[in-house]
N, C-alpha and C positions, 0 to 999 in steps of 0.2 A: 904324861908317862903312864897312868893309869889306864888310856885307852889304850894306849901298846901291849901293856900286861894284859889288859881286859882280850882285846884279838886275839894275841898269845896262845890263851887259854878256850879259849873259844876253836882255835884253829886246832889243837890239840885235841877235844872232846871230839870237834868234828872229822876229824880223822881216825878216831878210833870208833864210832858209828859208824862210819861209809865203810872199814875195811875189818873192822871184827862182830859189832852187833850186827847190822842192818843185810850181812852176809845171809843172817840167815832167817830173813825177813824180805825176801824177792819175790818182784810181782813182775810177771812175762820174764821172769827170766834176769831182771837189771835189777838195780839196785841206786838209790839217790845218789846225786853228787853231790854231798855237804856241799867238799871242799870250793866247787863253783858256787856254791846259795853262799856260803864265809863269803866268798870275797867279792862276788856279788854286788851282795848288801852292806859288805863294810867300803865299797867302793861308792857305791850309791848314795851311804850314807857321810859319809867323811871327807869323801872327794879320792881324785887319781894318788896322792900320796900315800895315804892308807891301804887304800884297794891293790896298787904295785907290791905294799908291805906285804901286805897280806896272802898275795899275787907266790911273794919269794918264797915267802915263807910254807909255803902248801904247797908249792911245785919242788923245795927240796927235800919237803919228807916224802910226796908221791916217789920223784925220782929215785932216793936211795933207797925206797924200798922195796918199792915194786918195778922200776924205770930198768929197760935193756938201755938204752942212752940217756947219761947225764943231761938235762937241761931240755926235753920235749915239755916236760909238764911244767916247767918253769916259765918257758917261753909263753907258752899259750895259756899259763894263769894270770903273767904279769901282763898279757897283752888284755885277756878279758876286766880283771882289775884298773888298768888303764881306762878302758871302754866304759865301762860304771860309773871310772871318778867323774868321767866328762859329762854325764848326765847327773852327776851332784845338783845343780842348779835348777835341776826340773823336780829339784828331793822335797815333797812333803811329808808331812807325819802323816797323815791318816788314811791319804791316798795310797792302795795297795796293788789297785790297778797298772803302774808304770813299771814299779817295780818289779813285779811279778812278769810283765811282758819284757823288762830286760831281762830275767833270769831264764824265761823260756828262751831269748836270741842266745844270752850268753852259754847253754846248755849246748845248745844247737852248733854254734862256732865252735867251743871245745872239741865237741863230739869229728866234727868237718877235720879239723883241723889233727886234731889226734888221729883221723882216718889217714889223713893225707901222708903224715911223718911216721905212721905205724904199719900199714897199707900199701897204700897205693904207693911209694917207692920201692913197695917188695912186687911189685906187678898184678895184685889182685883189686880188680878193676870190679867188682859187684859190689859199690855202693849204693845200688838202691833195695839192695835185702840187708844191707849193714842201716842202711836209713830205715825201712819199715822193722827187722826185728829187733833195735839197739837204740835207735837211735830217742825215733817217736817217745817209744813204752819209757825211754829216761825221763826226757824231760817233760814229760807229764808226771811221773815219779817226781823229778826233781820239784819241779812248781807247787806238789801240793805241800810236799814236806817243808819247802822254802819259804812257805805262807805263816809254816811254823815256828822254824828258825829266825826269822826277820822278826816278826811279835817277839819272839823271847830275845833277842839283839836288843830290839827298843825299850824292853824292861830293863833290859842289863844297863843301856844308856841312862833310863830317867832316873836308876836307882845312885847311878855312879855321879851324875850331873842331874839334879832337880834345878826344874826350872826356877829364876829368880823372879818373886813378884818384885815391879817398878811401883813405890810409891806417887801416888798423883800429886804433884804440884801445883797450885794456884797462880805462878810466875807473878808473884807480888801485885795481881789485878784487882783484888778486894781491898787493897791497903788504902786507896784515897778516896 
């Protein structure tokens, strides 16, 4: 229950970064997507359960607040959330390397996909200047900020869940 609350709040901070502070703190133009680094990492790290949670929950406050249709940013969070949980099993601590290359794909997919359902069904077909001026400049935006966000995720974890030392057992071999 703790991690739930713990996302929660986390989903929340990062939404008001991406859409009231970090507004006014752009480079080329873009600005981070938390809300893909949250769920990201919380899919990455907890698995596809979490990651869809977290998925829902970020695509229904994008949607009602900023969203012309109900459920674009729903669809394609819980789908990238989805995509995360499934790489849980390649999830180490320390390694920032895998992670960091999902959140660059997951950036990219949002970005594709958000074009496709925002876009291109209105018939505006130049996605490769929506790719070099929007697209690129994010998610290099996004990767570096997410390098930040994920460390302070894994703080938030060790502090809520400290690891358990296992005491060493002898299995009764020194007894005879």
């Amino acid at each position: 229950m703790k991690r739930y609350i713990s996302l929660f709040l986390t989903v929340i901070i990062c939404f008001l970064l991406q859409t009231a502070v970090f507004q006014n703190f752009k480079l080329a133009n873009v600005v981070p997507n938390f809300m893909v680094i949250v769920i990201a990492s919380s899919g990455f790290m907890y698995g596809r359960k979490f990651g869809m949670y977290t998925g829902i929950l970020s695509g229904v406050l994008m949607d009602f607040m900023y969203g012309d249709i109900i459920g674009v940013h729903i669809l394609i969070y819980v789908l990238v959330g989805y995509m995360n949980g499934k790489g849980n099993k390649l999830y180490f601590k320390d390694d920032l390397s895998i992670p960091m290359l999902s959140l660059a794909v997951s950036d990219l997919i949002y970005n594709v996909l958000y074009y496709a359902f925002s876009f291109l069904l209105r018939g505006r077909l130049n996605i490769f200047s929506y790719l070099r001026n929007l697209i690129l400049p994010e998610i290099i935006y996004t990767v570096v900020m997410g390098l930040i966000i994920y460390k302070l995720m894994h703080r938030i974890e060790d502090k809520m869940y400290p690891p358990v030392e296992v005491p060493l057992t002898d299995n009764g071999a020194d007894k005879y």
